[in-house]
OpenMM code with the backbone's topology and positions (N, CA, C; nanometers):
from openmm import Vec3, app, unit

residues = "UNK UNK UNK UNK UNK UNK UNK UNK UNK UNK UNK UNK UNK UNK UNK UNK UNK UNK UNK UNK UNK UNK UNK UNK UNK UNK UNK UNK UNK UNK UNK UNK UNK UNK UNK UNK UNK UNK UNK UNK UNK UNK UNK UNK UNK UNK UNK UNK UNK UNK UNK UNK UNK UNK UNK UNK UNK UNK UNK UNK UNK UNK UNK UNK UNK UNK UNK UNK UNK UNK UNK UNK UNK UNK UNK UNK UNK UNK UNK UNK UNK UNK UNK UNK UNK UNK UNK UNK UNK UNK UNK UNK UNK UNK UNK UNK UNK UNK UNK UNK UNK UNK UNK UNK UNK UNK UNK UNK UNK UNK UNK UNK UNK UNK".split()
positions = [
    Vec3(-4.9703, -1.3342, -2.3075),
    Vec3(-4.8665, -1.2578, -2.3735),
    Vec3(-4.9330, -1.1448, -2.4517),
    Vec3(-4.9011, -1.0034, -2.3852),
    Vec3(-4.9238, -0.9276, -2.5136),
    Vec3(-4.8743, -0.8980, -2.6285),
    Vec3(-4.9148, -0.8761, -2.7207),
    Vec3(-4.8499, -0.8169, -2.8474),
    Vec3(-4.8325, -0.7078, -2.9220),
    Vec3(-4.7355, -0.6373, -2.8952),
    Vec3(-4.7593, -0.4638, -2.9551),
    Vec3(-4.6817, -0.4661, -3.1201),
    Vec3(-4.8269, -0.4283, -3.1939),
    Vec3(-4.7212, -0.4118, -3.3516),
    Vec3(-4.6799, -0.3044, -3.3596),
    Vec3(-4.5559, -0.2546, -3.4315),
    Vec3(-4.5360, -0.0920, -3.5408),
    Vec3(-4.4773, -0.1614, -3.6198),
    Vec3(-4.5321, -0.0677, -3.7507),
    Vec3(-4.5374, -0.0631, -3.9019),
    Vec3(-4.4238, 0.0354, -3.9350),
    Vec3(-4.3314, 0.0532, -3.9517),
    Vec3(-4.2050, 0.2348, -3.9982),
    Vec3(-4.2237, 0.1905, -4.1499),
    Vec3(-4.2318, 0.2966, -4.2141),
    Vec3(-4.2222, 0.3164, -4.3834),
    Vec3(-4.3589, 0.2349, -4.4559),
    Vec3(-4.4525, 0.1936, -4.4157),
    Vec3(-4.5324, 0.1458, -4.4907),
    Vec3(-4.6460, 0.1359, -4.4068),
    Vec3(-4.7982, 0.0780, -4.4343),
    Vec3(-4.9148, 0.0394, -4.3867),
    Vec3(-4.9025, -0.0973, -4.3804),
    Vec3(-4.9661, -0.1240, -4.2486),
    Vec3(-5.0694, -0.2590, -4.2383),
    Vec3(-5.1865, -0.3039, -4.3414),
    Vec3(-5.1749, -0.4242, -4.3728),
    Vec3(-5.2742, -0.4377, -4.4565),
    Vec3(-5.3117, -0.5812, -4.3177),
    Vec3(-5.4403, -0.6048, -4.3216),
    Vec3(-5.5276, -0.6876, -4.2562),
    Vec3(-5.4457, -0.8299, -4.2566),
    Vec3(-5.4335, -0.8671, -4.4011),
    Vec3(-5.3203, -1.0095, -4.3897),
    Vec3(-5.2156, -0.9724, -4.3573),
    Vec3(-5.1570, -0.8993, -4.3321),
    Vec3(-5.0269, -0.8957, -4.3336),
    Vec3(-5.0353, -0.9270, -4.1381),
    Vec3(-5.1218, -0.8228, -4.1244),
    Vec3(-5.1143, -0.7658, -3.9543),
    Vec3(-5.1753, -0.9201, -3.8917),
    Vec3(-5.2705, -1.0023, -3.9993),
    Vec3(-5.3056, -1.1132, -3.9371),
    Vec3(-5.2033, -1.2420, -3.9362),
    Vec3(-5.1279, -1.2295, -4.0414),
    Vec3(-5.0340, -1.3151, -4.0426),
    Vec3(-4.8891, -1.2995, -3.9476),
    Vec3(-4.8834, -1.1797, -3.9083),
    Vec3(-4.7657, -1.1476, -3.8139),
    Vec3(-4.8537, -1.1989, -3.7017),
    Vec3(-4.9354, -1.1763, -3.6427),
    Vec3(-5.0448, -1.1931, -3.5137),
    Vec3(-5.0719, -1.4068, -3.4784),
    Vec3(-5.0707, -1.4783, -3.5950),
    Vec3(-5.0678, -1.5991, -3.5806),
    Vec3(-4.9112, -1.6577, -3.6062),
    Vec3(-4.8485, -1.5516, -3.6867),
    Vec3(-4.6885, -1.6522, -3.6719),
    Vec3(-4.6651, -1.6056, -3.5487),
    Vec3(-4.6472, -1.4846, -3.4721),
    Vec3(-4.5571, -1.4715, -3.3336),
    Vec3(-4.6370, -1.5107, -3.2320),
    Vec3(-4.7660, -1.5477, -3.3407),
    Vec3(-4.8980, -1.5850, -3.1245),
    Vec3(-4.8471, -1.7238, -3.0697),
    Vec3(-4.7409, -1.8072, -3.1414),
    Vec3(-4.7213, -1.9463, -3.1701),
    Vec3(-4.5989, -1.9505, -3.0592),
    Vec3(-4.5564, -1.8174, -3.0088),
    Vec3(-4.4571, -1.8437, -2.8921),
    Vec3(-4.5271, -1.8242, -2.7596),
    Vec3(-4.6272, -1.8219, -2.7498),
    Vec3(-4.7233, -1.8467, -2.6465),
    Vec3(-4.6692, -1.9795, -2.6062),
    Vec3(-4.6659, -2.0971, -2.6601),
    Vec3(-4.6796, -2.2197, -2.5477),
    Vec3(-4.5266, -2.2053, -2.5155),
    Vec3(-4.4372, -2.1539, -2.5488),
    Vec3(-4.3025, -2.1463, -2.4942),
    Vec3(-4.3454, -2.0550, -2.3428),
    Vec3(-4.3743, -1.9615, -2.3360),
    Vec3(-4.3740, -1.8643, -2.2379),
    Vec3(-4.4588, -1.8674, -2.1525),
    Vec3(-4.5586, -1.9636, -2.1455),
    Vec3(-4.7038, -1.9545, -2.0907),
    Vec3(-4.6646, -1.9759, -1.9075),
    Vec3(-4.5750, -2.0606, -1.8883),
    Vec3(-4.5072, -2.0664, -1.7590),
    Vec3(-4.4986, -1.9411, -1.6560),
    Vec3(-4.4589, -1.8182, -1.7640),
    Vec3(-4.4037, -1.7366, -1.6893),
    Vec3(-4.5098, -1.5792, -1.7337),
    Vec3(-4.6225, -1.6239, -1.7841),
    Vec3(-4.7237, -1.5835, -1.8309),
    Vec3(-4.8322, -1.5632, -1.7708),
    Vec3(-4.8329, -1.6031, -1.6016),
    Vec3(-4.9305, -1.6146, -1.4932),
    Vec3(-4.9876, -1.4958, -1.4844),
    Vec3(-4.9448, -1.4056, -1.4968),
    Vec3(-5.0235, -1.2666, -1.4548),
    Vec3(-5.0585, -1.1514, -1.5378),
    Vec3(-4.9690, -1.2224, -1.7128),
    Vec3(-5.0101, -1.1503, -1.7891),
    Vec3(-4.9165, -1.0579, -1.8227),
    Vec3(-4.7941, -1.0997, -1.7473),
    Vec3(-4.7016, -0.9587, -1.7800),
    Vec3(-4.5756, -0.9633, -1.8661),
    Vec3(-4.6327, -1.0990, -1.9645),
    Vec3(-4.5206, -1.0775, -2.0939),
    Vec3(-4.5585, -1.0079, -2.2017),
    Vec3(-4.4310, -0.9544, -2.2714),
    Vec3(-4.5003, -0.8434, -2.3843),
    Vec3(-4.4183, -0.8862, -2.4590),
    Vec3(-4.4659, -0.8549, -2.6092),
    Vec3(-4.4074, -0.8871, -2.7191),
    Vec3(-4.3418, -0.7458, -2.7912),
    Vec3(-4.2787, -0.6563, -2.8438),
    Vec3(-4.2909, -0.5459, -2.9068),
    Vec3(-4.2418, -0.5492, -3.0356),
    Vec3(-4.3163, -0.5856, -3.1346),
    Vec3(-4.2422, -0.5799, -3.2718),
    Vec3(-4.2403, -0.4747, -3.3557),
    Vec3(-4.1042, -0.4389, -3.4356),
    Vec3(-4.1361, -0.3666, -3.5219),
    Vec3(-4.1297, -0.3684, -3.6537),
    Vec3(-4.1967, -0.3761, -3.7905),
    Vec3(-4.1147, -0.4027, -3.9077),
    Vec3(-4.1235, -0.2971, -3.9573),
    Vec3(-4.0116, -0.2979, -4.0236),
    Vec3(-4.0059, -0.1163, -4.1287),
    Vec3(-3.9496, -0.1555, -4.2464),
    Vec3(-3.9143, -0.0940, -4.3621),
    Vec3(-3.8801, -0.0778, -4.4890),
    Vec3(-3.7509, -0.0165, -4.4443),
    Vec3(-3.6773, -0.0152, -4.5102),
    Vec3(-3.5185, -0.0176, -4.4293),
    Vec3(-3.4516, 0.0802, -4.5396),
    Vec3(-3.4901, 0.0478, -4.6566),
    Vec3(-3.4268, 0.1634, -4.7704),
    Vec3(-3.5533, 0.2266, -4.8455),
    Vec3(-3.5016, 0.3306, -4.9231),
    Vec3(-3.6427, 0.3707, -5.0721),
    Vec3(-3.5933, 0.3523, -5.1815),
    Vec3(-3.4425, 0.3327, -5.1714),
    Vec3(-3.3881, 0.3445, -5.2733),
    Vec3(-3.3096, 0.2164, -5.3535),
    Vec3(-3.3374, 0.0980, -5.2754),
    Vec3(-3.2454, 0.0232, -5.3093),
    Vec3(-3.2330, -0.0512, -5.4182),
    Vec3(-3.1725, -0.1052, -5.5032),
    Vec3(-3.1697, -0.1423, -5.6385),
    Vec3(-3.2186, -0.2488, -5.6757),
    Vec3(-3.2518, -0.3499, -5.5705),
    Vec3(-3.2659, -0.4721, -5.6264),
    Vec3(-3.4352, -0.5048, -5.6190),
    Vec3(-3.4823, -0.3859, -5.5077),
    Vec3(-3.5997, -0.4141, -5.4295),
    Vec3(-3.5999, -0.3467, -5.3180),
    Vec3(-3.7182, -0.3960, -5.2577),
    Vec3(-3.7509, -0.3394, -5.1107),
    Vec3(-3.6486, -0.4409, -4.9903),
    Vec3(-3.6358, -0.3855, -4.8874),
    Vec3(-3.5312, -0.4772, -4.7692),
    Vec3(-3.6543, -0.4536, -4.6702),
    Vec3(-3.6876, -0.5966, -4.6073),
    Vec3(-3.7766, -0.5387, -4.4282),
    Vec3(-3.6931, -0.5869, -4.3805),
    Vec3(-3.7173, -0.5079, -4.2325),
    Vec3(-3.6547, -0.5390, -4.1174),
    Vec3(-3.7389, -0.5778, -4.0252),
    Vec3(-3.7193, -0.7078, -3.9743),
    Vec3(-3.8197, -0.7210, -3.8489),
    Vec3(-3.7173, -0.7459, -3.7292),
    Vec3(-3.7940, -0.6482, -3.6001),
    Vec3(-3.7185, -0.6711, -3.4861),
    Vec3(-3.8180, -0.7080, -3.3901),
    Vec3(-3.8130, -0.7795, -3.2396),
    Vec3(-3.8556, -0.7893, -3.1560),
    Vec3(-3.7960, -0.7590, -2.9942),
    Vec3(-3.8736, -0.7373, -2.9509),
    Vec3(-3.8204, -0.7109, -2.7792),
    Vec3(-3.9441, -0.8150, -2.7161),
    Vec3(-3.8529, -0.9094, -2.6221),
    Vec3(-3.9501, -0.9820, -2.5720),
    Vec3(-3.8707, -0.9888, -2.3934),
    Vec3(-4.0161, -0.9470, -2.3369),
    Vec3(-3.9796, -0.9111, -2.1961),
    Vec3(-3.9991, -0.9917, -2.1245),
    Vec3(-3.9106, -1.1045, -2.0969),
    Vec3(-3.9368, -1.2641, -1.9260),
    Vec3(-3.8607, -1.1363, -1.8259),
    Vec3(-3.9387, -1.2252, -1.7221),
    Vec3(-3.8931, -1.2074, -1.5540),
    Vec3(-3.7704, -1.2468, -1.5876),
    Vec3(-3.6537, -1.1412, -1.5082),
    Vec3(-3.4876, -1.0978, -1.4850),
    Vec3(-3.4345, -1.1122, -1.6662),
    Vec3(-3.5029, -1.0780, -1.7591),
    Vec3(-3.4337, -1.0759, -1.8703),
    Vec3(-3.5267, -1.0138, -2.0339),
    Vec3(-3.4328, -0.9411, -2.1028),
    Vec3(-3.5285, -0.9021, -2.2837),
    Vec3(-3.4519, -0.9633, -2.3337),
    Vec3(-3.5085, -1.0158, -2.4071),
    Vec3(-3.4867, -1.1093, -2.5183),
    Vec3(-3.4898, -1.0414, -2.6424),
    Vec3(-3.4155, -1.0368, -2.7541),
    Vec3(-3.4053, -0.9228, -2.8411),
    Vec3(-3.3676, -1.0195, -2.9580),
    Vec3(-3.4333, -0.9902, -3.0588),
    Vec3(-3.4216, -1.0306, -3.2354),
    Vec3(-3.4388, -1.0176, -3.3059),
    Vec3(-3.3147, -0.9574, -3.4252),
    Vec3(-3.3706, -0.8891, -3.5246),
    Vec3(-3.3306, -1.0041, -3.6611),
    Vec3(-3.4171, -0.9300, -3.7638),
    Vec3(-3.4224, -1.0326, -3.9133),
    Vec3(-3.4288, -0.9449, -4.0048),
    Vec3(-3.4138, -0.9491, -4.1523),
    Vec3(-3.3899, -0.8500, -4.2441),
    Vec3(-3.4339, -0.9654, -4.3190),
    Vec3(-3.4890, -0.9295, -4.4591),
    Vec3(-3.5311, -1.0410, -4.5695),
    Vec3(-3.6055, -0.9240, -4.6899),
    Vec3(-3.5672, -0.9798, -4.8277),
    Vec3(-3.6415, -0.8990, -4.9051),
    Vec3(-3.7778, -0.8918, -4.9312),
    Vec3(-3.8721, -1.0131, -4.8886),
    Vec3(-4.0021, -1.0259, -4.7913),
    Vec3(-4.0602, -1.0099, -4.7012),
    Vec3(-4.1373, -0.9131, -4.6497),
    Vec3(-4.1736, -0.8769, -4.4973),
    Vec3(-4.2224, -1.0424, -4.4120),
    Vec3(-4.2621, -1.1260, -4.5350),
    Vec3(-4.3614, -1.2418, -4.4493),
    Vec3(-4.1934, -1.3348, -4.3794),
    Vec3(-4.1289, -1.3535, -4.4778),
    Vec3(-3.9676, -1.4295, -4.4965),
    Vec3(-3.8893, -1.3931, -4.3499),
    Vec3(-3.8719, -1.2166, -4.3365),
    Vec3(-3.8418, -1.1772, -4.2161),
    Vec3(-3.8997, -1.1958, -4.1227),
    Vec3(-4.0564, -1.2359, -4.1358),
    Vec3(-4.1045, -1.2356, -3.9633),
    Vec3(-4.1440, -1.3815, -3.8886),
    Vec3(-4.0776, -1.4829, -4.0126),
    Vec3(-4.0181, -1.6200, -4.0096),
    Vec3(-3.9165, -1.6020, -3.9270),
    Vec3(-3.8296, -1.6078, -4.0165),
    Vec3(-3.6853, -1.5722, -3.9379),
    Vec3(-3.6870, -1.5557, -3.8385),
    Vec3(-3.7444, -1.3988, -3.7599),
    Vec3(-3.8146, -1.3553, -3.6155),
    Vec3(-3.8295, -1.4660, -3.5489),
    Vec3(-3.9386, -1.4994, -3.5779),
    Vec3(-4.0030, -1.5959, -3.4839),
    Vec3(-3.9175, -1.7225, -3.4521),
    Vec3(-3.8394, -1.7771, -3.5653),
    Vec3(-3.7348, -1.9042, -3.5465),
    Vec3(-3.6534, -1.8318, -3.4667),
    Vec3(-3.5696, -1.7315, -3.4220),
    Vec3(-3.4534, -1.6870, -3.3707),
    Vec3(-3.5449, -1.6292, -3.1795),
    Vec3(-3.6279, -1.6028, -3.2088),
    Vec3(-3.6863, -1.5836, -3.0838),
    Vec3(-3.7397, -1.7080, -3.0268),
    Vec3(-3.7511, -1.8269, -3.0944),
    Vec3(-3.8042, -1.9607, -3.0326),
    Vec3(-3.6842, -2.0161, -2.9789),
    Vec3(-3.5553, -1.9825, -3.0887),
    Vec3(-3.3857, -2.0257, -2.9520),
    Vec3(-3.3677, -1.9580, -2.8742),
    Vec3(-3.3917, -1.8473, -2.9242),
    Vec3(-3.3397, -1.7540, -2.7593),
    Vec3(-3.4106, -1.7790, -2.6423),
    Vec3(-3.5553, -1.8190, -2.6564),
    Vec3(-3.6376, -1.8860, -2.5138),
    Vec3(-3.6067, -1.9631, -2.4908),
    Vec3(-3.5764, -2.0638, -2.5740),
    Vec3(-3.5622, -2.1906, -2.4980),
    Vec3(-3.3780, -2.1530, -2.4328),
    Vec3(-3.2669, -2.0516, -2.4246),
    Vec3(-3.1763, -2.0485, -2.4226),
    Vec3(-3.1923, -1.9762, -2.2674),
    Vec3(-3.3125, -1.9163, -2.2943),
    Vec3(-3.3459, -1.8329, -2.1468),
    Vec3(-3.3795, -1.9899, -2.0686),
    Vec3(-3.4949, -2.0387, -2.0847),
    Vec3(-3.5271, -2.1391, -2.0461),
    Vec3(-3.4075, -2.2398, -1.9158),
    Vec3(-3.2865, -2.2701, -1.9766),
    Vec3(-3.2492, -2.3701, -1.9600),
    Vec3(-3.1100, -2.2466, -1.8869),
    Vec3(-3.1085, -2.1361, -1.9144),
    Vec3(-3.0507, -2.0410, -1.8106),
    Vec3(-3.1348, -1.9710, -1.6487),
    Vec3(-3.2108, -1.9980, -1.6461),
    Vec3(-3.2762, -1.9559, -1.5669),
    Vec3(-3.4152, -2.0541, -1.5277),
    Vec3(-3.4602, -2.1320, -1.5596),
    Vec3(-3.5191, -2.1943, -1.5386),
    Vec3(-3.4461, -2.3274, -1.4571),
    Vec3(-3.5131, -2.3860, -1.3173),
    Vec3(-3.4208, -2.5200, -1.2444),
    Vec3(-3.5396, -2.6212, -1.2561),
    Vec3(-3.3929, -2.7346, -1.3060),
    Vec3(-3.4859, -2.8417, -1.3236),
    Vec3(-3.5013, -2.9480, -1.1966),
    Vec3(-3.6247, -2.9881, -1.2155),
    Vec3(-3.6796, -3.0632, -1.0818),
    Vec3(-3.5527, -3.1655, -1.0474),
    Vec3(-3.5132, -3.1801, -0.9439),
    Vec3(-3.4370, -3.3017, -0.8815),
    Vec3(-3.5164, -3.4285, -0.8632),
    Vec3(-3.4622, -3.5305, -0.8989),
    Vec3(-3.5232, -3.6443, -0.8546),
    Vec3(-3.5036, -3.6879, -0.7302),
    Vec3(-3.5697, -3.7356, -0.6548),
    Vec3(-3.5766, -3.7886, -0.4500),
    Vec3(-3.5073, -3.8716, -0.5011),
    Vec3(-3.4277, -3.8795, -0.3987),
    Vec3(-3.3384, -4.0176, -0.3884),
    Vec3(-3.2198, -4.0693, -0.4313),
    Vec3(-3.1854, -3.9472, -0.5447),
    Vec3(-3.0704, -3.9330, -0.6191),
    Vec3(-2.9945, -3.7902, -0.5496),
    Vec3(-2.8427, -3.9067, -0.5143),
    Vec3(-2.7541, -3.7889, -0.4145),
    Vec3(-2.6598, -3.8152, -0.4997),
    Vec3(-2.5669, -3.7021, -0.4729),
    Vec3(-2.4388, -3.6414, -0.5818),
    Vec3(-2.3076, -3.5786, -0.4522),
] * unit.nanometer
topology = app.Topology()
chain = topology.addChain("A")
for resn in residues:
    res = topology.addResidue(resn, chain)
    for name in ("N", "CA", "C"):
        topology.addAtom(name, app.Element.getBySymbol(name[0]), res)
């Protein structure tokens, strides 16, 4: 699985970019199936969403995640960039397994007729 980051309204700092890089590397064993040749991609983006807002800063984290015949798409908002790219990652771990069990056929057992 590759992983493409962008940063909108702010810098990467090393933890930050390392901690997004081990929470979303963790949907690897979901996808690894369809991962044979290398041609899943991840594309995330987080940005700062206001400059102005009163209470604090807002992130937004979104993802585009590309399986064979389908993108998978999820976005999260949180007044924590780390909080939002939780979120991310929980809402992109249902949507695979939602792809999963849409497109994925499960083995038949021999011997069992219907």
């Amino acid at each position: 699985m590759h992983l493409n980051l962008k940063a909108t309204g702010f810098e990467w700092t090393p933890a930050l970019k390392s901690f997004v890089e081990k929470k979303l590397g963790t949907l690897q064993k979901f996808v690894k199936r369809f991962d044979a040749e290398g041609g899943i991609e991840l594309r995330v983006e987080i940005a700062k969403t206001t400059e102005h807002h009163k209470k604090g800063e807002i992130f937004r984290a979104e993802a585009n995640l590309r399986l064979p015949k389908e993108l998978v798409r999820a976005e999260e908002c949180a007044e924590d960039v780390r909080v939002a790219v939780d979120r991310l990652r929980h809402t992109l771990e249902i949507e695979i397994k939602k792809y999963k069990t849409k497109f994925v056929e499960k083995p038949r057992k021999e011997g069992v007729r219907k």
